[in-house]
N, C-alpha and C positions, 0 to 999 in steps of 0.2 A: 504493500500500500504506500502511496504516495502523500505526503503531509499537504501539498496542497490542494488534490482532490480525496481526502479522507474528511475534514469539517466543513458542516457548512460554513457559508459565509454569512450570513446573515444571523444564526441562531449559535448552539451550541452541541447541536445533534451531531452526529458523526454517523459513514459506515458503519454497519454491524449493530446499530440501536435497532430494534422489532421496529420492521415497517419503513425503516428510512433510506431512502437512495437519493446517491449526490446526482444532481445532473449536471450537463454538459458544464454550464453555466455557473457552477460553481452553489449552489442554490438548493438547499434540501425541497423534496417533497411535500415534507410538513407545512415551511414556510408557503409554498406554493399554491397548497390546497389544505389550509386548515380545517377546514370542516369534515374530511374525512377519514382526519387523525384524531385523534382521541379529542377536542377539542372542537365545541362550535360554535362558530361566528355569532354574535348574536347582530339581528337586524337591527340599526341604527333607531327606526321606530319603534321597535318592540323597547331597545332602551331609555327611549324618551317618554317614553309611556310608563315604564315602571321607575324613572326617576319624577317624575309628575309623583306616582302614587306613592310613593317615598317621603316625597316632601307632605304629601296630606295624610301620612301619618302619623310623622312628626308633628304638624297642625291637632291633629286629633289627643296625641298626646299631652299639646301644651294645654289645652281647653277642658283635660281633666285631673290637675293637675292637682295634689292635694286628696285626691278621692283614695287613694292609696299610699300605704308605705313607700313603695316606688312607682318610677314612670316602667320603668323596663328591668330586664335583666340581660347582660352582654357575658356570651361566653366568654372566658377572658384564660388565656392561654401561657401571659408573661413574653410574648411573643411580638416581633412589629407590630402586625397588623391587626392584632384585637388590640393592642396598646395604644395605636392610631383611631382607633374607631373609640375605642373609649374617650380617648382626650373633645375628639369631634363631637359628641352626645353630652358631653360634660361640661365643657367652656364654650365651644360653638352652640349649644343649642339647650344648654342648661336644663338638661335632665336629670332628675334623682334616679341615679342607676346605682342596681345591687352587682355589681360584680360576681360570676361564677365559676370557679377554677375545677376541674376534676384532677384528683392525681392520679394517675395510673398506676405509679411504682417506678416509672420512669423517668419520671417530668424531669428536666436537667438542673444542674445547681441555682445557672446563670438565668433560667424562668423564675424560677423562685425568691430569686433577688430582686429581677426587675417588677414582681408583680407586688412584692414588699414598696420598691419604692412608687411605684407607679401609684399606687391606692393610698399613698403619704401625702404624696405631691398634690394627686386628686382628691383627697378628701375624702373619698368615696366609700362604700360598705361592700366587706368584702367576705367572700366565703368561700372555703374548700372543700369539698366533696371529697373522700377518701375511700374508697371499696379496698375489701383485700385485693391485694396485689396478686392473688390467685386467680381473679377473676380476669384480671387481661391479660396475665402469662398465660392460662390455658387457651385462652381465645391465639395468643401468639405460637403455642406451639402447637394446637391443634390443626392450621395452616403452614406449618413448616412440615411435619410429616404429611400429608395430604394435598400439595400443590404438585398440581402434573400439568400445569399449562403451559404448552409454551410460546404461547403470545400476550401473557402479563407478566410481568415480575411481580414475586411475591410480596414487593414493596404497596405495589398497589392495590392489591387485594386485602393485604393487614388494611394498612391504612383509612380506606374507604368504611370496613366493617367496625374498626377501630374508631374512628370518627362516628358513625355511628353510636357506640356504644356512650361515647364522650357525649356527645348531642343527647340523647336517650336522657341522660340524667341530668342535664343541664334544663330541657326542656321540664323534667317531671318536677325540678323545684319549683319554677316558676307555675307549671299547674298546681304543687300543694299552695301556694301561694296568692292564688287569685290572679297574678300577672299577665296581662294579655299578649305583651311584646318580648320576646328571646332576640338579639342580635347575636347575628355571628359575625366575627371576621376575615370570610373568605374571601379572596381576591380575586380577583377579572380571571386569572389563568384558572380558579379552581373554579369552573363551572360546570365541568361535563355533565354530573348527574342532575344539579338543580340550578335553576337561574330565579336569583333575586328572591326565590323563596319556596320552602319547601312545601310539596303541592294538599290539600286536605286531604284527599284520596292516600296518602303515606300516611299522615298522622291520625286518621281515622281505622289504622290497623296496627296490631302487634307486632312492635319490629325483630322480637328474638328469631335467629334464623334457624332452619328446618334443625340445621345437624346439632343445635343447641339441644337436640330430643333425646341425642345421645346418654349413652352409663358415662359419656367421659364428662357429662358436665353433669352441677347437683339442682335440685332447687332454689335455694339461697343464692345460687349463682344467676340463675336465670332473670331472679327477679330485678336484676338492675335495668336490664332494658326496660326503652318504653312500650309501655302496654296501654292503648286509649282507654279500655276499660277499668284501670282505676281511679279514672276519673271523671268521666262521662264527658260527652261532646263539648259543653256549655264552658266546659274550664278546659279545654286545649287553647294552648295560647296558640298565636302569630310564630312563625321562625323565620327572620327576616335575613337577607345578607346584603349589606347596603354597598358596600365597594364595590359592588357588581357594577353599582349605577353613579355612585361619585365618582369624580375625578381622583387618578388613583398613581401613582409613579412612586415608585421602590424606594429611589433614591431621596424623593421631596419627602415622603413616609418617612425614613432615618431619619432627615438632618431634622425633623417638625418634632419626633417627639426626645431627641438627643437637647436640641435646643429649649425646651419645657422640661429638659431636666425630669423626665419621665424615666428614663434609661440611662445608665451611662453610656458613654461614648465607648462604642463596639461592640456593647454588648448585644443590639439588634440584631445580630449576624445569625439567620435563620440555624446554619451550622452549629451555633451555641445554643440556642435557646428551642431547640425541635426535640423531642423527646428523643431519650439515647436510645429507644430500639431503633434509630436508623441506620445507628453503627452494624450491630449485628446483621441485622437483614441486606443492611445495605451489603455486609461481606458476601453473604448469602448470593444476593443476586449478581454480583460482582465476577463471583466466580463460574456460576450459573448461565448467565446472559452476555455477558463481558461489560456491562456499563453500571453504574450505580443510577433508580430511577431519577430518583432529583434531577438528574442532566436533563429530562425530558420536559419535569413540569420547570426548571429554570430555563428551556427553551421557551417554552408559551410564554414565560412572562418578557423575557430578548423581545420574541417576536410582534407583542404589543407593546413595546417603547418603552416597559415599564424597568428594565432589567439593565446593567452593562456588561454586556457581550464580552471583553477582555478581561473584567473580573473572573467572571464565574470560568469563562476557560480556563483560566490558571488553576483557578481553587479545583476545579471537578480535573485536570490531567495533575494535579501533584496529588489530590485526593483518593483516586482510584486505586491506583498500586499498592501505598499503605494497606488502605484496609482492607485491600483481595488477601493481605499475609493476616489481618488481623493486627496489625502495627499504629491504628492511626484510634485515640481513645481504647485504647487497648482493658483497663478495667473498666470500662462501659460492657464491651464485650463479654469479659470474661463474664462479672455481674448476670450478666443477661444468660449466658448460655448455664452456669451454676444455676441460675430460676427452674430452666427447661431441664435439667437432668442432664445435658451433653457438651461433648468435649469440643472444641476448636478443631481437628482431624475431623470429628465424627461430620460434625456441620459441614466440612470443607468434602471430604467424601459423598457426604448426601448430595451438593449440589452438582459435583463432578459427576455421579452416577447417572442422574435427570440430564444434564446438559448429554451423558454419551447416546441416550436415548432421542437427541433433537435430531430433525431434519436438518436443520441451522446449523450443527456443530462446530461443522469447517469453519464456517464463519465468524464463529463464537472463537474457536481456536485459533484462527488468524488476528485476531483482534486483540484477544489476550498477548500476545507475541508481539502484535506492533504497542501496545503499552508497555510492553517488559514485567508482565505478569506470566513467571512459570508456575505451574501450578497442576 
């Protein structure tokens, strides 16, 4: 492979990521035709329309203002971009918001500092959610031995279900609570499954998934999801995502809440403040797929102007090698794999075994080779 038709130019995809070819022109696929990459365009009116109705919710809210403990509750992660969205609902728009954190077992140091200062600086009321830490390692290891696809990485599949389960109990406080409105802080790039808000038709059903039916999981476990019937129709709240429809850029994001003194300076860096299962799985898929997923959803955000393109290359080609050996947050990993029961080998074997079984292999093995990952 040749380094200057192996990335694209415009994004951060490269050869050998599921689904991506360079063309002539230097110009990924993805970039090209977004909409029939994991990713979809949303129509310029459909966003004008749900930023209109954005705004007369906010209207709605300031006009019952006082009728409750709060105006809303904002999932709130320690993270940029629920940290951005809090600051906007709090000094822009002067909401009494409750703050909602879930801990996994994972959450990272540098979230848990920034959501200390961030809730100081704001004033604001704040609460943590803590389930056993059994509850999301099994959900984590239950999809490590059980992922046979190969046109996801298992980044994406945790995550998604993951998120979920996060959302599930963020959503159920605000129903024991009377709360009508949940913000989230999802961003322009994470829209694939829901745009600007999650639809009734989802929250008028039990979201535990089938294989939750399983002897591998208990009762007590299952009951963290959201289930509509404990609560009945009348008290499901709203689950909004507003960055879908503000003005949104990566960069103006950091310096807005660095400067309010929200975060310290660096500590935004998604890489620090993302829950450390992405070390492990990221090895997982690393070795697996040949890419770490992040490279993909930091391409969508390159690709809507929201991202700089020469950062994230550097960080994702010095980042990849590291942690294909398991080298890069090394007792994250280790942590994480003592949870599941398995060794560093074992994990590296498992995915080497899955990848011998791809169609893709060659591919995958050429790839690994042109990073300087043996393995």
């Amino acid at each position: 492979m040749e380094i200057n038709s192996f990335y694209c130019e415009k994004c951060i995809n490269h050869v050998g990521c599921i689904s991506v070819e360079i063309e002539k022109d230097g110009i990924c696929n993805h970039c090209k035709n977004p909409d029939k990459y994991f990713v979809i365009s949303i129509p310029s009116e459909l966003k004008e329309q749900k930023f209109k109705k954005m705004k007369n919710i906010i209207e709605k809210i300031k006009r019952n203002q006082g009728n409750h403990d709060f105006d809303c509750i904002v999932g709130f992660s320690g993270g940029k971009d629920s940290t951005y969205l809090l600051y906007l609902l709090t000094i822009k728009y002067k909401l009494n918001v409750l703050a909602v954190s879930v801990n996994s077992g994972y959450m990272s140091r540098v979230a848990f500092q920034n959501m200390k200062q961030t809730v100081e600086k704001l004033n604001i009321e704040h609460i943590i959610i803590e389930p056993p830490i059994e509850v999301f390692t099994k959900l984590y290891k239950w999809y490590i031995f059980n992922h046979n696809s190969n046109d996801l990485p298992i980044m994406k599949i945790i995550c998604d279900n993951c998120t979920d389960l996060i959302d599930s109990l963020v959503i159920k406080e605000a129903a024991r609570r009377g709360i009508s409105y949940v913000f989230i802080g999802l961003t322009p790039d994470e829209n694939a499954r829901y745009f600007f808000e999650i639809p009734n038709e989802k929250l008028n059903h039990s979201w535990i998934p089938k294989h939750w039916s399983s002897d591998f999981f208990k009762d007590e476990e299952r009951k963290w999801w959201w289930n509509h019937e404990e609560f009945g129709i009348k008290n499901i709240p709203r689950v909004i995502f507003p960055l879908h429809v503000w003005l949104y850029n990566e960069r103006e994001v950091i310096s807005t809440i660095e400067q309010h003194n929200l975060v310290r300076k660096g500590k935004a860096d998604p890489l620090k403040t993302n829950c450390t299962l992405i070390w492990a799985i990221g090895m997982y898929d690393i070795i697996r797929f040949g890419f770490h997923m992040y490279r993909v959803q930091i391409a969508k955000l390159i690709r809507q102007g929201s991202g700089d393109r020469g950062h994230w290359l550097q960080i994702f080609n010095r980042l990849e090698p590291l942690l294909a050996k398991g080298e890069f947050n090394k007792s994250q990993i280790d942590r994480f794999l003592k949870q599941i029961d398995m060794t560093k080998n074992e994990l590296i074997e498992l995915a080497r075994s899955k990848r011998k079984k791809d169609p893709r292999r060659e591919i995958i093995e050429r790839l690994l080779k042109f990073k300087g990952i043996q393995l």
